[in-house]
C-alpha positions in Angstrom: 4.7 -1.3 22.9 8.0 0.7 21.2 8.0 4.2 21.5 5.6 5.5 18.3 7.8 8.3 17.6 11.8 9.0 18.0 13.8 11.7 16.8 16.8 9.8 14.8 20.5 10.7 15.1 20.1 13.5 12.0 17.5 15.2 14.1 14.3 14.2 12.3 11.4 13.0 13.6 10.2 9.6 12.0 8.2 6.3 13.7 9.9 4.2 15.8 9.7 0.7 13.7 12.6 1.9 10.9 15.1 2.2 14.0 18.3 3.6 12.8 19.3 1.0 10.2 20.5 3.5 7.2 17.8 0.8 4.7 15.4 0.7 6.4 15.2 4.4 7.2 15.7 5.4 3.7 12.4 2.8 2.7 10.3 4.2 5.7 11.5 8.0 4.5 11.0 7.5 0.7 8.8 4.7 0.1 6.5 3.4 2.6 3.0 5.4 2.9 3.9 7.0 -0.7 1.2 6.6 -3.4 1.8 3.8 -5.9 -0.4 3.6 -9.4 2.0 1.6 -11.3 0.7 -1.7 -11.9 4.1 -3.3 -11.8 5.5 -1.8 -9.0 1.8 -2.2 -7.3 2.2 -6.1 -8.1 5.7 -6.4 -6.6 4.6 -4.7 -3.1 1.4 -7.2 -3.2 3.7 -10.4 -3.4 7.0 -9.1 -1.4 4.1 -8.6 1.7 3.0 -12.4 0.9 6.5 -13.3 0.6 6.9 -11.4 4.3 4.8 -13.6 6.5 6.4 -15.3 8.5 9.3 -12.9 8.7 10.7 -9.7 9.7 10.1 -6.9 6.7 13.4 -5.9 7.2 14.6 -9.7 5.5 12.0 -8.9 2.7 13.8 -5.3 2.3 17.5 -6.6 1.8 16.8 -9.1 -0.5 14.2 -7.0 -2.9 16.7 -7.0 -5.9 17.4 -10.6 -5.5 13.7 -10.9 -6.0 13.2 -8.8 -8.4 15.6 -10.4 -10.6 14.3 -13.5 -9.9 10.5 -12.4 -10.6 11.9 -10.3 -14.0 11.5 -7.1 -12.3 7.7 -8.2 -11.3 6.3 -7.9 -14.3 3.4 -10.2 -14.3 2.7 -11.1 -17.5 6.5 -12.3 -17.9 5.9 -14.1 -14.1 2.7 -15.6 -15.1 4.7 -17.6 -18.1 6.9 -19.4 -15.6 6.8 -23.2 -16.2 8.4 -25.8 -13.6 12.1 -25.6 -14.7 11.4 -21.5 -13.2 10.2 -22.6 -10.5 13.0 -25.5 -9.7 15.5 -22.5 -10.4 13.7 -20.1 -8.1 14.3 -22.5 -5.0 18.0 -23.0 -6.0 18.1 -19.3 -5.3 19.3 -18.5 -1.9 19.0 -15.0 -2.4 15.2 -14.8 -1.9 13.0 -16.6 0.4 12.9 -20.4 -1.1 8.9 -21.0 -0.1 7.7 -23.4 -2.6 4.0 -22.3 -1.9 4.8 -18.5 -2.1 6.9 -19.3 -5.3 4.0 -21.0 -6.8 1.6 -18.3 -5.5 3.5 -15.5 -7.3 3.3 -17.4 -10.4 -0.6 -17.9 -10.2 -1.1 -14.7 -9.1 0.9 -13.2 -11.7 -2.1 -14.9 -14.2 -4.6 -13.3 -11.5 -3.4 -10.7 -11.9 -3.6 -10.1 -16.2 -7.3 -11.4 -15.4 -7.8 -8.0 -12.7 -6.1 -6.0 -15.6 -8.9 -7.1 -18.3 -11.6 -6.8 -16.0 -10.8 -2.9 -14.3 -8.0 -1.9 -16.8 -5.8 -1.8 -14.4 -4.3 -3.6 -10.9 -4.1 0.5 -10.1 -7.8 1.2 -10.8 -9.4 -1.8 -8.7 -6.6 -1.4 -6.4 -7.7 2.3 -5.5 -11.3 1.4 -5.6 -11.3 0.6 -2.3 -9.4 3.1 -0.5 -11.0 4.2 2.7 -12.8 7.7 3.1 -11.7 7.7 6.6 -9.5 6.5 8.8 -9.7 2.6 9.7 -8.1 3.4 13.2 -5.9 5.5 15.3 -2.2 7.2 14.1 -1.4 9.3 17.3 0.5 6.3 19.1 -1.7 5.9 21.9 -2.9 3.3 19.8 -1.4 0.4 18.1 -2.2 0.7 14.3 -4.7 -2.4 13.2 -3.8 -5.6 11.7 -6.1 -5.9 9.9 -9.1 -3.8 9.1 -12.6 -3.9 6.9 -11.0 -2.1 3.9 -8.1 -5.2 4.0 -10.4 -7.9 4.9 -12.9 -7.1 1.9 -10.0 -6.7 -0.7 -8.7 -10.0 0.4 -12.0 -11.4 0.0 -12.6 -10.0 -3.2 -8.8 -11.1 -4.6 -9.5 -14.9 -2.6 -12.6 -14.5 -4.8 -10.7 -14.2 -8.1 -8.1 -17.1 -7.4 -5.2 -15.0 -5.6 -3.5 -16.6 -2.5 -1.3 -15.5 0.2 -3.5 -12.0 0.2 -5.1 -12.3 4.0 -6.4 -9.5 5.7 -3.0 -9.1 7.1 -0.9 -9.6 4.3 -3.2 -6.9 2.7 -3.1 -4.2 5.3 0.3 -4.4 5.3 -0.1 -3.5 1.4 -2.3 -0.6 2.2 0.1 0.7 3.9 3.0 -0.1 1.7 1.1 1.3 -1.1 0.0 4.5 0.3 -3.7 4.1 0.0 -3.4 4.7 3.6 -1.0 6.7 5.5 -0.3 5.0 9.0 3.0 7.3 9.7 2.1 8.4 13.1 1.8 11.9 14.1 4.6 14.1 14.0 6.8 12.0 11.6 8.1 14.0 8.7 7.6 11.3 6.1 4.2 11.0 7.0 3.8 14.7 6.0 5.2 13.9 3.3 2.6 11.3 2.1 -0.1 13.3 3.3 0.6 16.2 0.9 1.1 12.8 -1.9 -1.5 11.5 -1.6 -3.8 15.0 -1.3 -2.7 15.8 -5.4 -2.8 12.4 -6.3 -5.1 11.8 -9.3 -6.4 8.6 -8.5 -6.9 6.0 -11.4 -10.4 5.3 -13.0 
């Protein structure tokens, strides 16, 4: 296993997985683990992780504006009025990830997700519904963080229920996280601080 915790070249202490590569620093330091409750930003993180497996975050990451202009900025009631002629230009477009399944996943989730809107009032408030009131596992490095774990698996349940796809277990933990409904910084990293003291004031949705 990597090394859980490294010190980078400015002298701060973050987990190992961002590496030194100035993106994907900044995203581990000022996104990832952060608390997220707006319902487009909320759905783009949802189907950027779908869009993910398979591949390397890091691919995901340097092509998220291609994606977002693709996907009109993730907002899902314009995504979820896509016809075919969208979805023929969307895999002319070598600047995202040309799945025709997760292209055609975004656009029905898109629909999924107006549904999720109109039954909870809001992706944020079902979202946050679930959040765990402990920890699903172990942050201190001796450990590798889960896959997967009950929180994801019944979310992904829950969303397979209502028609989404490409929203495993996995693909959902790794949402969790992005999302900040959990905070899986290990211990001693300064972002995960960071989130900790976030997520303490947030006022979660209802």
């Amino acid at each position: 296993m990597s090394e859980p915790f490294q010190i980078g070249a400015d002298g701060i202490g973050r987990c190992w997985w961002p590496g030194e590569a100035p993106d994907y620093v900044e995203y581990h330091d000022n996104e990832w683990g952060r608390p997220v409750v707006d319902d487009i930003r909320l759905f783009e993180k949802i189907c950027l992780e779908g869009f993910q497996s398979g591949l390397a975050w890091i691919t995901i990451l340097r092509k998220r504006e291609n994606f977002r202009a693709a996907f009109a900025r993730f907002d899902f009631e314009k995504v979820a009025a896509f016809d075919e002629s969208d979805v023929e230009r969307l895999l002319s477009d070598a600047g995202i990830v040309r799945h025709q399944g997760k292209i055609r996943s975004t656009i029905s989730n898109a629909a999924r997700a107006i549904e999720l809107v109109e039954e909870a009032g809001s992706l944020a408030a079902w979202f946050w519904s679930f959040e765990p009131t402990d920890i699903e596992g172990d942050r201190s490095g001796d450990i590798p963080v889960p896959a997967t774990t009950p929180t994801s698996t019944r979310i992904a349940k829950e969303l397979k229920k209502r028609g989404w796809s490409f929203v495993g277990p996995t693909t959902v933990y790794a949402f969790m996280q992005a999302m900040g409904m959990v905070n899986d910084h290990v211990v001693g990293c300064a972002a995960g601080e960071e989130c900790e003291a976030e997520r303490s004031n947030l006022v979660r949705p209802s």
